[in-house]
C-alpha positions in Angstrom: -7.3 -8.9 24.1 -10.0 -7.4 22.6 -12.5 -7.6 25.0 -10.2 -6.0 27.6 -9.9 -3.3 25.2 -13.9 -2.9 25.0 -13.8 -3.2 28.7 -11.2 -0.5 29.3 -12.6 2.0 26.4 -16.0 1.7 28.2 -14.9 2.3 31.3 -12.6 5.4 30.7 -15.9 6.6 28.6 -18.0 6.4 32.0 -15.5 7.9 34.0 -15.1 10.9 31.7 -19.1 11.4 32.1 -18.8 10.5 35.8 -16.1 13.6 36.0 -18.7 16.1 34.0 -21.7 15.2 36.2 -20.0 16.3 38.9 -20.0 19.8 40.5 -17.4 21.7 38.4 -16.0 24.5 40.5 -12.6 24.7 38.9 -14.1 26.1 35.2 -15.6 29.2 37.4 -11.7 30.2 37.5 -10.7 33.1 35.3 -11.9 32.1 32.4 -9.7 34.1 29.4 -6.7 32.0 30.9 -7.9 29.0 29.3 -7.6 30.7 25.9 -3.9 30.5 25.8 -4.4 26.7 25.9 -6.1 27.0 22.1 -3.4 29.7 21.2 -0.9 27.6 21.6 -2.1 25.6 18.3 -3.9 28.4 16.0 -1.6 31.6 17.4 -0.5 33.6 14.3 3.1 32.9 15.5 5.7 30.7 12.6 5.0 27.5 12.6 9.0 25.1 14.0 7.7 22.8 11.4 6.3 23.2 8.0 2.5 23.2 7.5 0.5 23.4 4.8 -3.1 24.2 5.0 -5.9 24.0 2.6 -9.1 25.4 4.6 -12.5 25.6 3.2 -12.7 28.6 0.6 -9.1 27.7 -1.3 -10.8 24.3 -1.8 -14.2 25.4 -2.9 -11.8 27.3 -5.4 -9.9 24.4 -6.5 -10.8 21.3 -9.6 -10.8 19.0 -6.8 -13.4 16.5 -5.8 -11.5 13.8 -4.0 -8.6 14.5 -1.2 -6.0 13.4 -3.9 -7.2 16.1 -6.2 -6.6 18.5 -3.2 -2.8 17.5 -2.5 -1.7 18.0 -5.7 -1.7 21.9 -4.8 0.6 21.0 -1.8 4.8 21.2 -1.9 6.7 18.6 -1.8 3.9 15.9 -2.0 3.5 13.4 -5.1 0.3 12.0 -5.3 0.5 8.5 -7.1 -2.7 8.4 -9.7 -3.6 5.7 -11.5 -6.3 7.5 -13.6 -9.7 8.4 -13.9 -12.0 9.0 -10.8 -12.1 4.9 -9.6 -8.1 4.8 -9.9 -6.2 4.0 -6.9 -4.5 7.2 -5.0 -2.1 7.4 -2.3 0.4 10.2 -1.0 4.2 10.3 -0.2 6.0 13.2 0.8 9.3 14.6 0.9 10.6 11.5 -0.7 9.3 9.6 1.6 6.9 6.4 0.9 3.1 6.5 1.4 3.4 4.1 4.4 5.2 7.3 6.1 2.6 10.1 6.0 -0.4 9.3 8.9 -3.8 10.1 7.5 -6.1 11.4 10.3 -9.5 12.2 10.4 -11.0 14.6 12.6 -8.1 13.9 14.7 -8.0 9.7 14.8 -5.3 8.5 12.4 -7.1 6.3 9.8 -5.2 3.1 9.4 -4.4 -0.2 7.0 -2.3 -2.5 8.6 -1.9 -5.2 5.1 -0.4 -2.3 2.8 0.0 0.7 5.1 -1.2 2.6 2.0 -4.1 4.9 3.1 -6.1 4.7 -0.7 -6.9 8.8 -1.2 -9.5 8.3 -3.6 -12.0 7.0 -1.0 -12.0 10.6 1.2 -14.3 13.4 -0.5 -14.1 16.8 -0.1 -17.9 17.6 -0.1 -18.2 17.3 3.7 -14.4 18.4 4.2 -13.8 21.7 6.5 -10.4 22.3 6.1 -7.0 20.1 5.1 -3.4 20.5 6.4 -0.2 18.4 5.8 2.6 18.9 8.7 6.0 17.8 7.8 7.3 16.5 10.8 5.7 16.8 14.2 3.1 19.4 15.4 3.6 22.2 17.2 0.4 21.7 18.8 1.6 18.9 21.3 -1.7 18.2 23.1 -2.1 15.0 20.7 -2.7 11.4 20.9 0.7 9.5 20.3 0.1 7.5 16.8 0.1 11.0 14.8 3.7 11.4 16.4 4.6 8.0 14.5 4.9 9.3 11.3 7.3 11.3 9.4 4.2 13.3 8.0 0.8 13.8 9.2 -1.9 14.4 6.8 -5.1 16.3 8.9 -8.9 15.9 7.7 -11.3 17.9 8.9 -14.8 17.5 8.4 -17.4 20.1 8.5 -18.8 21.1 12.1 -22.2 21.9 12.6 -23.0 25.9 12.9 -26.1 27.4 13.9 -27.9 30.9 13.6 -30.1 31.4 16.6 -33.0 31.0 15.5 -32.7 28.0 12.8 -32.1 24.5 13.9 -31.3 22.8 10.6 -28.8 23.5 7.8 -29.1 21.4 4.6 -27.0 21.0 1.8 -27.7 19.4 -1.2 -25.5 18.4 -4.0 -25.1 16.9 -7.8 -22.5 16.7 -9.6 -21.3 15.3 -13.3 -19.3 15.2 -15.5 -17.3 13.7 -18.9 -17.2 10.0 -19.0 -20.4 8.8 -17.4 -20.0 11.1 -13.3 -22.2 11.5 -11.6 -22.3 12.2 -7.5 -25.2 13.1 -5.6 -24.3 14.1 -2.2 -26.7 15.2 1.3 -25.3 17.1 4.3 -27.9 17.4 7.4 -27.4 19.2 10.5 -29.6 19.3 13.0 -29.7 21.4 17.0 -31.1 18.6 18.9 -30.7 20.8 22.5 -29.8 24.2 23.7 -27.4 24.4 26.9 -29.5 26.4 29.7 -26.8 28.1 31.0 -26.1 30.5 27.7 -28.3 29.2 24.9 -25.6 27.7 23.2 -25.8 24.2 21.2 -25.6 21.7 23.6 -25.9 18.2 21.7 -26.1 18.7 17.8 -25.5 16.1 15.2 -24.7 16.0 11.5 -25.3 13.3 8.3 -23.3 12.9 5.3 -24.3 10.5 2.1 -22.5 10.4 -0.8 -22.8 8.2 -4.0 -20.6 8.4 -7.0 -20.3 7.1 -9.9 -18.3 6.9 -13.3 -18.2 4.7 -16.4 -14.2 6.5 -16.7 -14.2 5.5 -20.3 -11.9 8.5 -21.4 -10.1 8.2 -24.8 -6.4 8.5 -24.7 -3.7 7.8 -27.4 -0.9 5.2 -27.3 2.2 6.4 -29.1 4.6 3.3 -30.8 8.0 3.4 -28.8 9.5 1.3 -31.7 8.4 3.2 -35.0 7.9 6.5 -32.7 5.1 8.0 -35.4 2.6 5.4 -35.3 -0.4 6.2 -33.2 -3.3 4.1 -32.0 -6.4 6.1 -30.5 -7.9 3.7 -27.9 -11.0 3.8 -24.8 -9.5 3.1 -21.4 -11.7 -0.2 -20.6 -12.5 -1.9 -16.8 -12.3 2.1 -15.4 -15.8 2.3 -13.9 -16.6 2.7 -10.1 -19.4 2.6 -7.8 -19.0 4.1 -4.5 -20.8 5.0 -1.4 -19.8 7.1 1.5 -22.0 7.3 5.1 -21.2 9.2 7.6 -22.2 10.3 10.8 -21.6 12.7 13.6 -23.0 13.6 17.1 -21.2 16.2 19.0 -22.0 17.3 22.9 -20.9 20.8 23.7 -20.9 20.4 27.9 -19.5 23.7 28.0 -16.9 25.8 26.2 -13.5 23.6 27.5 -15.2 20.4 27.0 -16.8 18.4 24.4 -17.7 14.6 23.1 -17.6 13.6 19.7 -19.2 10.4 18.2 -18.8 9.5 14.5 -19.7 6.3 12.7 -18.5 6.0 8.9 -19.1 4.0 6.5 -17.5 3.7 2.6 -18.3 0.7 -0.1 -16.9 0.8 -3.4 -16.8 -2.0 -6.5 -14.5 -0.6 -9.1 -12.9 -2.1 -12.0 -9.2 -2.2 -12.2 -7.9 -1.1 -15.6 -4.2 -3.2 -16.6 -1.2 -0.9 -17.5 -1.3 -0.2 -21.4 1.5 -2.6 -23.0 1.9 -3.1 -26.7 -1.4 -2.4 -27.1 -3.0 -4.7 -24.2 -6.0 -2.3 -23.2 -8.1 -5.3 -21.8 -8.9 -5.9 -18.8 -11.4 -7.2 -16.0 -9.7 -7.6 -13.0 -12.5 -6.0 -10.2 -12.2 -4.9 -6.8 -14.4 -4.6 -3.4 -13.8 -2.5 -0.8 -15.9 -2.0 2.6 -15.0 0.2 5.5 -16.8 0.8 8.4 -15.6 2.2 11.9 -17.0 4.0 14.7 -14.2 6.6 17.3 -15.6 8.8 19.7 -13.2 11.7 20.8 -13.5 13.5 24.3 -11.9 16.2 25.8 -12.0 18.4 28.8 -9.8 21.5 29.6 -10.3 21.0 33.5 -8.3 24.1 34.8 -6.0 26.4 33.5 -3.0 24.0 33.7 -4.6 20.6 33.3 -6.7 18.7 30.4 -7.7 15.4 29.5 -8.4 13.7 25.7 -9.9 10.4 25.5 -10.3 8.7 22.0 -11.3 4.8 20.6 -11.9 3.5 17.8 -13.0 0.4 15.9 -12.6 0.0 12.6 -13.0 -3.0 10.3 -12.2 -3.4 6.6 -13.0 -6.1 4.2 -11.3 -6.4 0.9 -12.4 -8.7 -2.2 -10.2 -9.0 -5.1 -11.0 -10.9 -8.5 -9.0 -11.8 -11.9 -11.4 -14.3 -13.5 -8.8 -15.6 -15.8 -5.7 -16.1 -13.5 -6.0 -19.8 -12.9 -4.7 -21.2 -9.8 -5.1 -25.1 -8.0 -8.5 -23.7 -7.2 -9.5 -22.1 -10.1 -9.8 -18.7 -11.0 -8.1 -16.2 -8.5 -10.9 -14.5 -6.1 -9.1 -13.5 -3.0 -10.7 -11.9 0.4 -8.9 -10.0 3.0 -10.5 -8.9 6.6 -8.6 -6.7 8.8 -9.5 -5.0 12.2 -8.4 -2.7 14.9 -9.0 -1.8 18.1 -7.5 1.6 19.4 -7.5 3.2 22.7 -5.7 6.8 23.2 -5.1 8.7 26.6 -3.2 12.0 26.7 -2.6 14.4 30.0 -2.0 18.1 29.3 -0.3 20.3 31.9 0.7 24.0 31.9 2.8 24.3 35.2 4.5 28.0 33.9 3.5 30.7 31.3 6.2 29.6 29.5 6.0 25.5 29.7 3.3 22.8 28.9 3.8 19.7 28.6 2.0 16.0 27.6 2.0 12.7 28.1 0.2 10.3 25.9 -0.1 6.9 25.4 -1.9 4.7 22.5 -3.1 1.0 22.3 -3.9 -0.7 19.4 -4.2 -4.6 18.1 -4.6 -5.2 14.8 -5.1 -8.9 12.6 -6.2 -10.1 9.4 -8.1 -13.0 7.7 -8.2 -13.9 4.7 -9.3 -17.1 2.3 -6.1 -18.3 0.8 -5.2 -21.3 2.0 -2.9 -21.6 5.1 -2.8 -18.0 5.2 -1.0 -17.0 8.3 -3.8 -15.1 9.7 -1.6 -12.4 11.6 -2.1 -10.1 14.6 -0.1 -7.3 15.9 -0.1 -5.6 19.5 1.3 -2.4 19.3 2.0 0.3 22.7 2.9 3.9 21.7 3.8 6.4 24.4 4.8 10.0 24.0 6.0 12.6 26.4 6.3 16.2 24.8 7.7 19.8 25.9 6.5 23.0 24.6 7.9 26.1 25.5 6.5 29.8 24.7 7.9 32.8 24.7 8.1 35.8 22.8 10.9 35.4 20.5 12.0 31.4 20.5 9.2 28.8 20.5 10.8 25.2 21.6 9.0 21.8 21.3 10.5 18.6 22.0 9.2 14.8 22.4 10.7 11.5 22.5 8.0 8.4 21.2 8.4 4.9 22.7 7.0 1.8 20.8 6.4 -1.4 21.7 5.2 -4.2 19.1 4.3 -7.4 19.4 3.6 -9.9 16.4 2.2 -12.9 16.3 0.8 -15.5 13.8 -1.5 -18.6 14.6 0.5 -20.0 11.1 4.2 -20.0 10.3 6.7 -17.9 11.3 5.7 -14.3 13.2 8.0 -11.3 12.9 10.2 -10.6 15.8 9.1 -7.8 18.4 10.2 -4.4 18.3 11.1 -2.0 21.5 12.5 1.6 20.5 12.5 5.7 21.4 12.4 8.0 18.7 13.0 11.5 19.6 12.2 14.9 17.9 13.0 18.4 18.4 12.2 21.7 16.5 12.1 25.6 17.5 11.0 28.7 16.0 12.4 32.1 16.2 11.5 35.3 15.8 13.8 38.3 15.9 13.6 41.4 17.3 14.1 43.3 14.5 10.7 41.9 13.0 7.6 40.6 13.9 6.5 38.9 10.8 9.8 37.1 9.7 10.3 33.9 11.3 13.1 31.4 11.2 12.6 27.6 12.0 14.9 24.1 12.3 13.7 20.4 13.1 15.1 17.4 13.4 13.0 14.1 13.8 14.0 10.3 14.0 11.2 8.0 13.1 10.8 4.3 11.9 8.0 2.6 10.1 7.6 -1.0 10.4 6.9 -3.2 7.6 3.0 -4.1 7.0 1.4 -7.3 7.0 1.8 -7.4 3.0 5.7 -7.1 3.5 6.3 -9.7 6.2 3.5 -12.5 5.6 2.2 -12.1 1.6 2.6 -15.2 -0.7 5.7 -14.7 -3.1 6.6 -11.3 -1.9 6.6 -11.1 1.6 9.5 -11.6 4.3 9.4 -11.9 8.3 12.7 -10.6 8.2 12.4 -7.7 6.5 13.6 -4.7 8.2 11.7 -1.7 9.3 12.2 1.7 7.9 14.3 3.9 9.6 14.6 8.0 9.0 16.2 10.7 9.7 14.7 14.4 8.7 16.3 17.7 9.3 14.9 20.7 8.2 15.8 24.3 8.1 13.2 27.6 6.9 11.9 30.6 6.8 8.4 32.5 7.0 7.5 35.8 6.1 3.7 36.7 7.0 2.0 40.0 6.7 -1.3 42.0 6.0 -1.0 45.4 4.8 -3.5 48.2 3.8 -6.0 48.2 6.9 -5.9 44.2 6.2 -7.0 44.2 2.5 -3.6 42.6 1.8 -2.2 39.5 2.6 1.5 38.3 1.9 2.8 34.6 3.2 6.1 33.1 1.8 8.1 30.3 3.1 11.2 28.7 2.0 12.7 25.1 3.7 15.4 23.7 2.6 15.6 19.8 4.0 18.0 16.6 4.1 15.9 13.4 4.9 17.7 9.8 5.1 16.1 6.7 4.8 17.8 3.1 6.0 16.8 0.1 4.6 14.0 1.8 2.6 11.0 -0.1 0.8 9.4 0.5 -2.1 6.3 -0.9 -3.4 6.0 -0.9 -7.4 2.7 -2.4 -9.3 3.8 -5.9 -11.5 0.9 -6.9 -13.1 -1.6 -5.4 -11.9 -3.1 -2.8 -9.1 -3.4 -5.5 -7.1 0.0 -7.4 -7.6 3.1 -5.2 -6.0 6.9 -5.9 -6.0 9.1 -5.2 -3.0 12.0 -3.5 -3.0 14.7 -2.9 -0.5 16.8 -0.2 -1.3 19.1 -0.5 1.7 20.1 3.8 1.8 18.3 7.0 0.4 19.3 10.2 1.0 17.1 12.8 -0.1 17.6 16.9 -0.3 15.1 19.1 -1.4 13.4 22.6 -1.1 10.1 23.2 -0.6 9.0 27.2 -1.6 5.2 28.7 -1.3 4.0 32.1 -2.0 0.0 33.2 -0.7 -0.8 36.9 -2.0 -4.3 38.0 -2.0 -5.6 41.5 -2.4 -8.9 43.3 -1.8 -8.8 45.8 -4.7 -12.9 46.9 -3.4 -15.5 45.1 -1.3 -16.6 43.0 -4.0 -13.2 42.3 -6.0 -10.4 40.3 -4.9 -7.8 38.5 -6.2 -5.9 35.5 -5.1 -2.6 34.1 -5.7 -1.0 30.7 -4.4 1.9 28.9 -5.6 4.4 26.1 -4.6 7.5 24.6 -5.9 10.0 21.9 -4.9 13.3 20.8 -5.7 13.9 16.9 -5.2 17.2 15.2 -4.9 16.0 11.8 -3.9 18.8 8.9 -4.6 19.9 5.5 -3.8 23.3 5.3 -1.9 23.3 1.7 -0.9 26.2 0.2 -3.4 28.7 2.0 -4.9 29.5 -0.7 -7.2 25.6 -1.1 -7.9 24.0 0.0 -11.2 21.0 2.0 -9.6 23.7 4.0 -7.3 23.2 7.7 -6.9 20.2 7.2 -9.8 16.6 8.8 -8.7 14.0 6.9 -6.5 11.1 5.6 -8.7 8.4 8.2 -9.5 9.9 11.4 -7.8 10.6 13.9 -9.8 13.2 16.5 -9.1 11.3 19.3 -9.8 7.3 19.9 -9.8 5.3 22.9 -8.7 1.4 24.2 -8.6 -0.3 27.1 -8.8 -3.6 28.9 -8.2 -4.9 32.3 -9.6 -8.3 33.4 -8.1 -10.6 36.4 -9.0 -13.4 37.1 -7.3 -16.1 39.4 -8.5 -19.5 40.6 -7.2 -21.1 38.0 -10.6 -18.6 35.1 -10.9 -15.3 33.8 -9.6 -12.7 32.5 -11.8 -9.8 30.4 -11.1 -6.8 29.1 -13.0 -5.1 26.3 -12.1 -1.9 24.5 -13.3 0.4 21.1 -12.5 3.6 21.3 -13.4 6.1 17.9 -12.5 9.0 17.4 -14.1 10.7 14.1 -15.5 10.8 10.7 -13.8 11.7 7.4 -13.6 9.1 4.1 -13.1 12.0 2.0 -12.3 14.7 1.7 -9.9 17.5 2.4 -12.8 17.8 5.6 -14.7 17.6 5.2 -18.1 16.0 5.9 -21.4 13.8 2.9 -21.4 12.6 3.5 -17.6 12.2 7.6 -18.5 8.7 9.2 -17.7 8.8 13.1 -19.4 7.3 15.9 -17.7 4.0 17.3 -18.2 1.6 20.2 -17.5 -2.5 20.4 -16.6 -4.5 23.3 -17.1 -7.6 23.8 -16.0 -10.0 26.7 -15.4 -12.9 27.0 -12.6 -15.9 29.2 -12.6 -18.4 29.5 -9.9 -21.0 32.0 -8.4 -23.4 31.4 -5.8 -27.1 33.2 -5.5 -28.8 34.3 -2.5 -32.4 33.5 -2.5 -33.4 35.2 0.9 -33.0 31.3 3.0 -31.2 29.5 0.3 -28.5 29.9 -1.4 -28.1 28.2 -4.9 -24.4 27.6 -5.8 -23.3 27.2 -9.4 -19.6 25.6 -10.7 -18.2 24.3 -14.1 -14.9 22.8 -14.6 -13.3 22.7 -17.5 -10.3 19.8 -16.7 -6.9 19.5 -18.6 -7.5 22.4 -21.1 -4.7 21.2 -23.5 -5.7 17.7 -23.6 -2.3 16.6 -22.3 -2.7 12.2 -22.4 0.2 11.9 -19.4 0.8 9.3 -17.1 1.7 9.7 -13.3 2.1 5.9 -13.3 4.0 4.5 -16.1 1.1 2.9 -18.6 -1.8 4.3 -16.9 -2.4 7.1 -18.6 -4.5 9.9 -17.4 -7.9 11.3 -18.7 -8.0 14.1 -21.3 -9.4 17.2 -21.1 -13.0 16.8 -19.8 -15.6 18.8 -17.7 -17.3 19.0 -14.6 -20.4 20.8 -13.2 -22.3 21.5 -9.9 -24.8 22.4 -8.6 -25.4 23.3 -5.0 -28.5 24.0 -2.9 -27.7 25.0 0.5 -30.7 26.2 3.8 
């Protein structure tokens, strides 16, 4: 299997460059036509699905330095952080589970088949163009088939390569630090290895990104007596340090202006410590963790004509996972646990545009995935999975229509024990926009979307917890909105608000809750959730004079997210673990000729760590402030950039995750040199 999937990915790879070396005489057509094919993705029109986007500027302007940091600015998403830099992160939206929002990067969905958790914390934002999260499907339906498997789809994109004409390299250097032992030294290189001779224009160019962080993440923080409820104990968090190193690579070739090929090799190591929850005054703790990543996707893509494109994209990734707790003794000793996982992925999508008005694609994905590990008679399994997509998008001036119906096809196996059975199913989706006549700037959208997740290789096949006959995930989302989006004053102002209100179910739901440890989960079926919620934003910026500006950004949601499985059950109609029912963010930017300042704030209201809501499970709600300054110095070629954080002004010791608490207030400062 997976050297036909070599075989194939290579040959589609040489026919691609066999069809470019050819004599192209369709691309002399009329040549603004093919413009409406990129429209149909970035037009300023309302989006039939709600997306968020975070592009470059809004996250130089935010306290972020990992993705996680970044999301927490986002509606309706609850980030899971276990504290301090090293902590584990993941993402669930909407109500929904991590295991539900696909994490792509530069357009390949990233991917960990034994948790189908995608950990947050490993992706930084230093060589990070832009970020979006799409509830629901894309409008843009020109897409390879795994990003229309999920019930969210969370969008990296990394910095491209942008030359003047006259320089061939840009260079940016970077060091950051901070409270608590940070410190991150990062190095973006671009280089113009060759001009095209038919307009000047970059023909091959190629980019490098290294990061290394580091961070003792020995913050102080204060555990309060639940018994006495006075007595105080100030305590170091212990075991919180990380070591991690990020490679990456890029090599893009720009054949002309509808066709391109894009090669990128990554690479991520970390060793981390995993600090234990904080129980009766337990802080101890020296549980560690290894984790290595490597893979290499190439992406290509060719607008043949006016009505017909191509997109090609592989990948191979491979991930290996050490996990030690020197003093849980087992038959072999103390427990020191390896995983290996890999995956082979092979995309093909067909675009066509037979009418102004219709375009439509067709895309089908391969992938196989298996895992190793060193435990005895581990099952060592593999999974064959075949997703295929057919989409319709239709344009027109007042009602935008997209619709798409996704087969998959799995396969499991397992060279020990018992596999899981096979799965065959459609899922279909649908969504429109509309825009009345009476405005051009107020939009109204709807979507619906039936998607399933299937349980991962830690569900079905891990020692204690797992089950083969565990049932996949199976939702439902509906979703109903409105956008209002308009500049005024000659463009100096800018006004965006959106409002959705949403009802999402989920059948035979799973959730994943830490026992011990990081390391050690629980499942839990919860048989039925229904969730309803609203998710509001509000974007107002203003140009007062050339050189000041100010900036405004905030969200809030409203979730209603509760088990109905039982009636007769305890936990019926009582809020999912860790959601709370109201949360918000917000973002307050002035920009000045000398300095830019920006206020941020948190907000997320009660919770509950277990499935049962009461006092002894209740989480209360908390607040962080922080405050961003920055200004950035033109020295003729280079430009020196300056930025101090100042993180958690009010020194608020909450906890996301019930006894992890959070770090304190603390600082951060950087330093940019950019040519």
């Amino acid at each position: 299997m997976k050297r036909c999937l070599f075989l194939i990915t290579f040959l589609l790879c040489c026919f691609a460059g066999s069809l470019y070396s050819q004599e192209d005489t369709v691309t002399k057509v009329h040549h603004l036509k093919e413009v409406g094919v990129v429209v149909e993705k970035n037009s300023d029109k309302g989006q039939s699905v709600p997306v968020q986007v975070l592009p470059y500027e809004k996250l130089q302007a935010l306290p972020a330095v990992q993705l996680s940091d970044a999301l927490k600015f986002m509606s309706g998403v609850v980030v899971k952080d276990y504290g301090g830099v090293g902590g584990l992160k993941t993402v669930a939206v909407r109500g929904f589970g991590a295991q539900h929002t696909a994490v792509a990067y530069d357009g390949i969905a990233a991917s960990d088949c034994q948790t189908g958790q995608i950990d947050l914390s490993r992706f930084m934002l230093g060589n990070t163009e832009s970020v979006s999260l799409n509830s629901g499907s894309d409008d843009y339906i020109f897409l390879p088939a795994r990003l229309f498997a999920s019930s969210s789809v969370l969008n990296i994109k990394t910095v491209r390569p942008v030359f003047e004409d006259n320089k061939p390299v840009n260079l940016k250097a970077e060091l950051a630090g901070g409270s608590f032992g940070y410190i991150s030294p990062s190095l973006l290189l671009e280089n113009r290895i060759a001009k095209r001779k038919s307009d000047g224009k970059p023909l091959v160019t190629s980019s490098i990104y290294a990061n290394y962080l580091y961070s003792k993440g020995n913050y102080p923080f204060t555990i309060y007596d639940g018994g006495a409820g006075d007595s105080t104990s100030s305590e170091r968090r212990t075991n919180s340090d990380v070591r991690a190193m990020t490679g990456e690579a890029n090599i893009y070739v720009h054949f002309n202006t509808f066709s391109e090929l894009h090669l990128k090799g990554y690479f991520y190591y970390s060793n981390r410590g995993l600090p234990g929850p904080i129980i009766y005054y337990t802080t101890q703790n020296d549980n560690r963790l290894w984790d290595r990543n490597g893979f290499v996707q190439v992406s290509y893509y060719n607008y043949f004509t006016p009505k017909f494109a191509y997109q090609v994209n592989a990948k191979f990734n491979d991930a290996w996972q050490r996990y030690l707790d020197p003093h849980y003794l087992n038959e072999a000793g103390k427990l020191d646990n390896e995983y290996r996982q890999q995956e082979y992925y092979l995309s093909n999508a067909f675009w066509y545009h037979p009418h102004r008005l219709i375009s439509l694609s067709l895309a089908n994905d391969l992938l196989y995935n298996d895992m190793q590990s060193n435990l005895p008679d581990f099952v060592e399994p593999g999974r064959f999975t075949s997703l295929t997509s057919l989409s319709a998008f239709f344009d027109s001036r007042h009602v935008d229509v997209r619709a798409s119906v996704l087969h998959t096809f799995v396969y499991n196996h397992a060279k020990r024990g018992e596999a899981a059975p096979k799965v065959s199913r459609f899922s279909p989706s649908a969504s429109v926009v509309v825009r009345p006549w009476l405005s051009e700037h107020f939009y109204i959208r709807m979507f619906y979307k039936n998607i399933f997740r299937l349980p991962t290789f830690n569900d079905l096949y891990y020692r204690d917890v797992g089950s083969v006959n565990l049932k996949p995930e199976n939702t439902h989302q509906v979703d109903l909105g409105v956008e209002y989006h308009k500049r005024f004053f000659s463009q100096k102002m800018n006004l965006f608000v959106s409002a959705d209100g949403y009802y999402n179910r989920v059948d035979n739901k799973i959730v994943a809750i830490p026992v011990r440890n990081l390391f050690f989960w629980s499942m839990y079926n919860f048989g039925k959730v229904e969730i309803g919620g609203v998710d509001a934003q509000l974007t107002y910026s203003y140009q007062i004079i050339e050189p000041l500006a100010v900036e405004l950004s905030a969200n809030y949601s409203f979730q209603h997210a509760v088990d109905k499985t039982d009636k007769n059950s305890k936990i019926y109609n009582h809020q999912i673990p860790y959601t709370p029912r109201h949360s918000g963010s917000g973002v307050f930017t002035v920009r000045t000729k000398w300095i830019d300042v920006a206020y941020t704030l948190i907000v997320s209201g009660a919770r509950y760590s277990m499935p049962q809501n009461n006092e002894a499970n209740f989480m209360p709600a908390y607040t962080d402030h922080s405050l961003l300054l920055a200004h950035e110095f033109d020295l003729r070629k280079v430009k020196l950039g300056l930025k101090f954080e100042l993180l958690n002004l009010a020194n608020k010791h909450y906890e996301v995750i019930r006894y992890y608490p959070m770090q304190g207030r603390s600082f951060r400062a950087r330093l940019t040199l950019t040519y």
